[in-house]
VOGU-3710 file (C-alpha; in Angstrom, 3 decimals, decimal comma):
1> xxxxxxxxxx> 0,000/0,000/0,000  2,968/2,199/0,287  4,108/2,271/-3,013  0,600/2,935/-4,550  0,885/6,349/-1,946  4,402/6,652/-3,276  3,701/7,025/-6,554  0,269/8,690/-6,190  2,346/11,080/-4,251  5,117/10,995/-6,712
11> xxxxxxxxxx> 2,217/11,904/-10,029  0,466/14,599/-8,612  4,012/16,129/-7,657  4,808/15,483/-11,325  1,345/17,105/-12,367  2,156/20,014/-10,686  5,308/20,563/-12,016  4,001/19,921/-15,530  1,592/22,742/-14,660  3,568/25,117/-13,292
21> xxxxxxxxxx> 5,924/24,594/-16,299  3,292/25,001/-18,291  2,430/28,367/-17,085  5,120/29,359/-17,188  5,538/28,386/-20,977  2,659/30,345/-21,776  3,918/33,611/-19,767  7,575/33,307/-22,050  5,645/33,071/-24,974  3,183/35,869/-24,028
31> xxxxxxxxxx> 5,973/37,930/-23,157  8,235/37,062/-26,318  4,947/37,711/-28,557  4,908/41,234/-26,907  8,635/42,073/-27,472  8,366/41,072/-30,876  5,336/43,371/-31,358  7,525/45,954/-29,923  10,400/45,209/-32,254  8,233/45,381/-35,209
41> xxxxxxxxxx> 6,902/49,424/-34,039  9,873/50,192/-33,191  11,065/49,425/-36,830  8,668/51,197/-38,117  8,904/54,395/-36,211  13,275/53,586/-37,535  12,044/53,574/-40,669  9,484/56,379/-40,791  12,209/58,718/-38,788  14,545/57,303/-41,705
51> xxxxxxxxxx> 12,363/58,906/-44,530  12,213/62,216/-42,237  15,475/62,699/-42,059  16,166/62,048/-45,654  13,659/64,479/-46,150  14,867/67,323/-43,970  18,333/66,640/-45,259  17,016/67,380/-49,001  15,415/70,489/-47,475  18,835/71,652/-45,806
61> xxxxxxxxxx> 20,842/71,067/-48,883  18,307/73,127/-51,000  18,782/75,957/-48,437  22,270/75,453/-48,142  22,625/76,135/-52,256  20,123/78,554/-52,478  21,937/80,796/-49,245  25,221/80,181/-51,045  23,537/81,355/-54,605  22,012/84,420/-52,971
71> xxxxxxxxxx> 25,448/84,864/-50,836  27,539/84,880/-54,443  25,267/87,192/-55,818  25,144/89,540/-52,975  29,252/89,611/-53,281  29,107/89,898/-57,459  26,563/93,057/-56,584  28,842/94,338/-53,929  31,926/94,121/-56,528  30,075/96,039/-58,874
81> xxxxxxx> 28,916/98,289/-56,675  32,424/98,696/-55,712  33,829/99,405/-59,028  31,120/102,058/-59,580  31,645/103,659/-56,875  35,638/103,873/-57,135  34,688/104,760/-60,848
//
């Protein structure tokens, strides 16, 4: 009669364990399901900061030419302005 109580004992300890394990499990996977969620905005937002930046670059660089443009002419003026005056 001991050994049937042994191993009853010995099941429902290995039950238990299976359940807790089991819980577990399904917690990991919960949590990895949310991190990869996470990964996946966060990539996007990458991406969509990506395209702004690319973007404001392209503005900066057409500001950049255009100040240097108006900056050239501004000194060609000045020159001639220059030469008129000493003339």
């Amino acid at each position: 009669m001991d050994v049937v109580r042994e191993i009853e004992e010995y099941v429902e300890k290995l039950v238990e364990k299976y359940s807790s394990l089991k819980e577990e499990n399904e917690q990991l996977w919960k949590e990895l399901e949310d991190q990869r969620k996470t990964i996946e905005r966060l990539e996007k937002e990458k991406r969509e900061l990506e395209v702004l930046l690319e973007e404001q670059q392209k503005s900066l660089n057409k500001l950049v030419s255009r100040l240097q443009k108006l900056l050239s002419s501004t000194s060609d003026q000045g020159m001639i302005w220059d030469a008129e005056d000493k003339g």
